[in-house]
N, C-alpha and C positions, 0 to 999 in steps of 0.2 A: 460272669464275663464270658464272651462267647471267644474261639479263640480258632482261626481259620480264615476263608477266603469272604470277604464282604459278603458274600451271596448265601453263606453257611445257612442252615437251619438250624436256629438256638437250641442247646442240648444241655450246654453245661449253666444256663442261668437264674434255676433254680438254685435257691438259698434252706439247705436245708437245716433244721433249730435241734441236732441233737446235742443233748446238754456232758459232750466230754469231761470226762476228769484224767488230769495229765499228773502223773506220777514221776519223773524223768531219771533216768541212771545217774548217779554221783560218780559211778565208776567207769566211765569208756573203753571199749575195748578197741584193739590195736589192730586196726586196718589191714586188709592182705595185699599182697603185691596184685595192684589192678590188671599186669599180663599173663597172672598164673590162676585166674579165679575158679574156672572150670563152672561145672553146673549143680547149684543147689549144696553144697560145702560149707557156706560160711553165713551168717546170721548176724543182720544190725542189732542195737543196741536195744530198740524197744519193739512191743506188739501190741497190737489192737486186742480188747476183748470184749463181749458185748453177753448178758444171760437172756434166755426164753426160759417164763417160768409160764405153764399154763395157770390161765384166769386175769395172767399181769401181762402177758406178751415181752416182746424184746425191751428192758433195761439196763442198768448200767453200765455204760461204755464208757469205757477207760484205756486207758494209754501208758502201758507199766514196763520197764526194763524189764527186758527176753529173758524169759526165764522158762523152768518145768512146771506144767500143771498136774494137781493134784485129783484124781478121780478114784471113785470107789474100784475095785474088782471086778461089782456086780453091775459098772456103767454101759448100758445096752449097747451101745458103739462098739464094745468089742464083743461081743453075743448075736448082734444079728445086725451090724454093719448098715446100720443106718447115719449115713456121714454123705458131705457133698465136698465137693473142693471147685476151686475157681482159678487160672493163671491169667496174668496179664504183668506188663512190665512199664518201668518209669526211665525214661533217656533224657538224656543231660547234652542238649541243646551246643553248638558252637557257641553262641551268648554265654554258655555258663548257666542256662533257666532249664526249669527240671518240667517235664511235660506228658502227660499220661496217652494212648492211641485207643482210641472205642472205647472208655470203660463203661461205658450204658449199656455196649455189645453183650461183655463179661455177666454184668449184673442182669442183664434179662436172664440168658440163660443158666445164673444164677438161681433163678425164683422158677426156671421150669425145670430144672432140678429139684430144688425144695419142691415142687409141687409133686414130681415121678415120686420123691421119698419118704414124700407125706412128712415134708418140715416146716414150719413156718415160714411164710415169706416175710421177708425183711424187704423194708418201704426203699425202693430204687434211690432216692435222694438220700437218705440215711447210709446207704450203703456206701454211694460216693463220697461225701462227706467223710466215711472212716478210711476211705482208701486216701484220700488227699488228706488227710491229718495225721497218718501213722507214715506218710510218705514226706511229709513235710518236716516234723519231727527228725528222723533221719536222713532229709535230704544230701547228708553230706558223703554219705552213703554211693550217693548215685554216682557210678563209673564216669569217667572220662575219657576212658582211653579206647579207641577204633572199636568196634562192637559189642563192645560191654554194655549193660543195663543193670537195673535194678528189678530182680523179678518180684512180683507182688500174689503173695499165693491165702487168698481168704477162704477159708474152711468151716465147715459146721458139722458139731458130732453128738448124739444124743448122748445126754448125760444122767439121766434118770439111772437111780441103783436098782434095776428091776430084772429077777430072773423069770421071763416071761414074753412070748411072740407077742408084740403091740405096738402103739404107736406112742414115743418117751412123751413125756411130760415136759421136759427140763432138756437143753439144750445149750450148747456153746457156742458162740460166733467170734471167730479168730481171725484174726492176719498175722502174717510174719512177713517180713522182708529177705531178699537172700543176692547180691551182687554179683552176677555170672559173667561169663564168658560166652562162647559158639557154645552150641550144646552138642555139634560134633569135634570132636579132638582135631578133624578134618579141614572144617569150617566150610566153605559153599562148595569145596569140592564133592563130584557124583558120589554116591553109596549105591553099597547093594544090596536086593533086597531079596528074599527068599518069599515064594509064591507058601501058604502053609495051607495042607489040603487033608490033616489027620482032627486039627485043634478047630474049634471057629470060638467068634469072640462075642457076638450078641445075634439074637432071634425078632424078628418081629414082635415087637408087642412086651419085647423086656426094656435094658438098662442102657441099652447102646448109645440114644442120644443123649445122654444125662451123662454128669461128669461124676461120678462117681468111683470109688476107689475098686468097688467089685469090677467092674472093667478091664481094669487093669490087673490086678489079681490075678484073673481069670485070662489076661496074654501073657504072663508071665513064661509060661512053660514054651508058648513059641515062642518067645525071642530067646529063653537059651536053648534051643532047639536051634535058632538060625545064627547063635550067635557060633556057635560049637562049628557050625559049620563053613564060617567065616564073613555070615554076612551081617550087617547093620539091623535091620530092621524085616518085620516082616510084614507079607503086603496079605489082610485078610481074607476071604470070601465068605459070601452070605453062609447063613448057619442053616438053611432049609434047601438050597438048590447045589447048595457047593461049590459052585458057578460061577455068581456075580460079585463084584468085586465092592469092598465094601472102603475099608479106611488100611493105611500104613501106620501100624504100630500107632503112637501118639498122635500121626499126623492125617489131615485128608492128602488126598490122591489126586491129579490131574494127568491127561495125556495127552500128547499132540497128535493128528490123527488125519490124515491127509490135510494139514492145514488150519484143520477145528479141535479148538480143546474142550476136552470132552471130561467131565468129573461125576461121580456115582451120587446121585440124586437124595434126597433128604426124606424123600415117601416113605419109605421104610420103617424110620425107626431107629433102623440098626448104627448109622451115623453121628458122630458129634459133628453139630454146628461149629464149624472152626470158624473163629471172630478173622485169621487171616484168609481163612477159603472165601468167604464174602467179600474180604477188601479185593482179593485177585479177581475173584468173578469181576464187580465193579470196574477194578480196575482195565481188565481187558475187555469190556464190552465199550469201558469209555475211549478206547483208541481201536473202535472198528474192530474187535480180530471176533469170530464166530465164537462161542461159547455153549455148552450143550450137557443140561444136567439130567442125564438121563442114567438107567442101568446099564451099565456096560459087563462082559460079561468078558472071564480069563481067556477064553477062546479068541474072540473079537482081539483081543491086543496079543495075540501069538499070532493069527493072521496078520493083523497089520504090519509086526515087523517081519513077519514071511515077506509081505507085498513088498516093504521097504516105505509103508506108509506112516510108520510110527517112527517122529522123529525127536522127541524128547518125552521123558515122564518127569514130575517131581512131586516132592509130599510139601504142605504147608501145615505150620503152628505156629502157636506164638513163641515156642522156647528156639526152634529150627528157623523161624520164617521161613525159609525155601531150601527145600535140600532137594535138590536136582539127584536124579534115578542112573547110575550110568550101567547099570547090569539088573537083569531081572533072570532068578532061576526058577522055572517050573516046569522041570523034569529036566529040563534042558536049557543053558543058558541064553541070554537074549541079552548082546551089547547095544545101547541105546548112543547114542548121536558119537559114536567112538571112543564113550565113556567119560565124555567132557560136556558141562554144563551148555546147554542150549540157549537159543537167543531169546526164547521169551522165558526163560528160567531166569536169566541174567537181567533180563528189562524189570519181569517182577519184583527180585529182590535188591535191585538197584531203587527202585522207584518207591517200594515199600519202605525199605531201612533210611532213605530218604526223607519223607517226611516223618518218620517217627524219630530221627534224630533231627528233626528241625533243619536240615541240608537243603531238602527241599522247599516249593508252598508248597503247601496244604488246600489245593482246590475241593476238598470234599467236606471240611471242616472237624475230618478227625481226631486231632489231636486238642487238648484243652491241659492250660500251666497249672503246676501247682504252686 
């Protein structure tokens, strides 16, 4: 069933035939206060689980009360980090109907990670299919109350008992469910961001656009590096020039820039495709405002707020949607629009958290029910 503006491009009406087996909890666990949820803390009742065996491919998918998995020692995942993860979230609708934003987004870049990690790809309609049945299961799960969601976080870790540099045999395909809040304490108010010019986060030609856990790992030491020093997140630079400005911490980057927003270009490498830096592109090009994906470099946006040409920055993801920038330090600070969210910071994530809780239409045919 397609589910957006008449004009949508069918995405979700493929029927896909994986053959589930549903295990369900006898035991339900006790719901949290939907105003105190914060991010990634609490876990619904059941999980997705799917095997890659080589010679047999992806089998048995099943649907079992959350629980711990059991893995050898010697399970390559934790030896040479061959693991992928995926985010995306399920909103709970005015109606009361629970409804997912891009997940064909997620799942592509899904299978081009699998592909950077040399993992199996898992069939795009199979994938959906487990996201809308471990989401439907739980449906009751999904928040109701002002910005809350249901985050949807599907994982894959080789699972082979092998002490050896290779590529595993045997593999896990996981979801878990987790009921969050803002994923700032702040919520759409500005942050601030520390320029980091000692650490960089990916190079050309590695792990940057992939979702992968070494990524992150490997930002780890800036952000308590910016955190110590009181700021929120840090804003990275390419790992070859030192220069060009690559992604903010979890999130992509945009900036406004005499008028034109301007975001650090996907050539590289070094970037993750953010499923929301796409919807924003979209979004702003479908109401006229200039748009510009090109390398932008730390210099160019020290100038521009010299000039008084840069008038708002903000990061976009799917756990933030839009976190408006109201300080940037690199060497020296830099107040952005008085340190209070901007007007296309605000149109964005008005427009965005809109149709993903169903407040708005849906002219692009984003969203699909579960």
């Amino acid at each position: 069933m397609i589910f957006g503006s008449e004009n949508a491009v069918p995405k979700y009406s493929v029927i896909s035939m994986l053959d589930i087996s549903y295990e369900l909890t006898r035991t339900k666990k006790e719901k949290p206060d939907q105003t105190k949820l914060g991010f990634g803390r609490y876990f619904t009742d059941h999980m997705f689980i799917m095997n890659y065996t080589e010679g047999k491919g992806w089998h048995s998918p099943r649907i079992l009360p959350f629980q711990n998995i059991s893995l050898s020692p010697a399970a390559m995942v934790f030896h040479y980090a061959q693991e992928m993860f995926e985010g995306l979230k399920a909103y709970r609708t005015p109606a009361g109907e629970v409804q997912l934003f891009r997940p064909e987004k997620n799942i592509e870049r899904m299978n081009n990670t699998n592909e950077r990690m040399c993992i199996p790809k898992v069939n795009p309609d199979d994938a959906l299919q487990a996201i809308r049945a471990i989401v439907d299961v739980d449906r009751d799960w999904v928040p109701s109350v002002e910005g809350a969601s249901l985050y949807i976080r599907p994982f894959i870790i080789a699972s082979d008992p092998y002490l050896g540099v290779r590529i595993s045999n045997e593999y896990l395909f996981i979801i878990i469910l987790s009921p969050v809040g803002a994923y700032y304490e702040q919520g759409i108010n500005p942050v601030k961001i520390y320029v980091e010019n000692e650490y960089v986060r990916a190079v050309k030609g590695g792990t940057g656009f992939a979702k992968v856990g070494g990524n992150y790992a490997a930002s780890l030491i800036g952000q308590k590096k910016a955190e110590e020093m009181g700021y929120a997140q840090v804003l990275w630079l390419d790992g070859i020039h030192r220069k060009y400005i690559d992604e903010v911490g979890a999130m992509n980057v945009f900036f406004v820039i005499d008028g034109k927003v301007v975001t650090p270009s996907l050539d590289d490498g070094n970037i993750l495709p953010g499923v929301t830096r796409a919807s924003c592109i979209e979004l702003l090009k479908s109401w006229g405002i200039p748009v510009s994906e090109r390398r932008i470099s730390i210099d160019e946006v020290v100038e521009a707020h010299k000039s008084g040409k840069l008038s708002e920055a903000f990061g976009t993801g799917t756990a933030a949607v839009i976190s408006p920038i109201g300080e940037l330090n690199h060497g020296e600070k830099m107040i952005l629009n008085d340190g209070k969210i901007g007007p296309i910071s605000q149109r964005l994530y008005d427009n965005l958290t809109g149709i993903q809780w169903g407040k708005l239409e849906d002219p692009f045919g984003w969203t699909c029910k579960v």
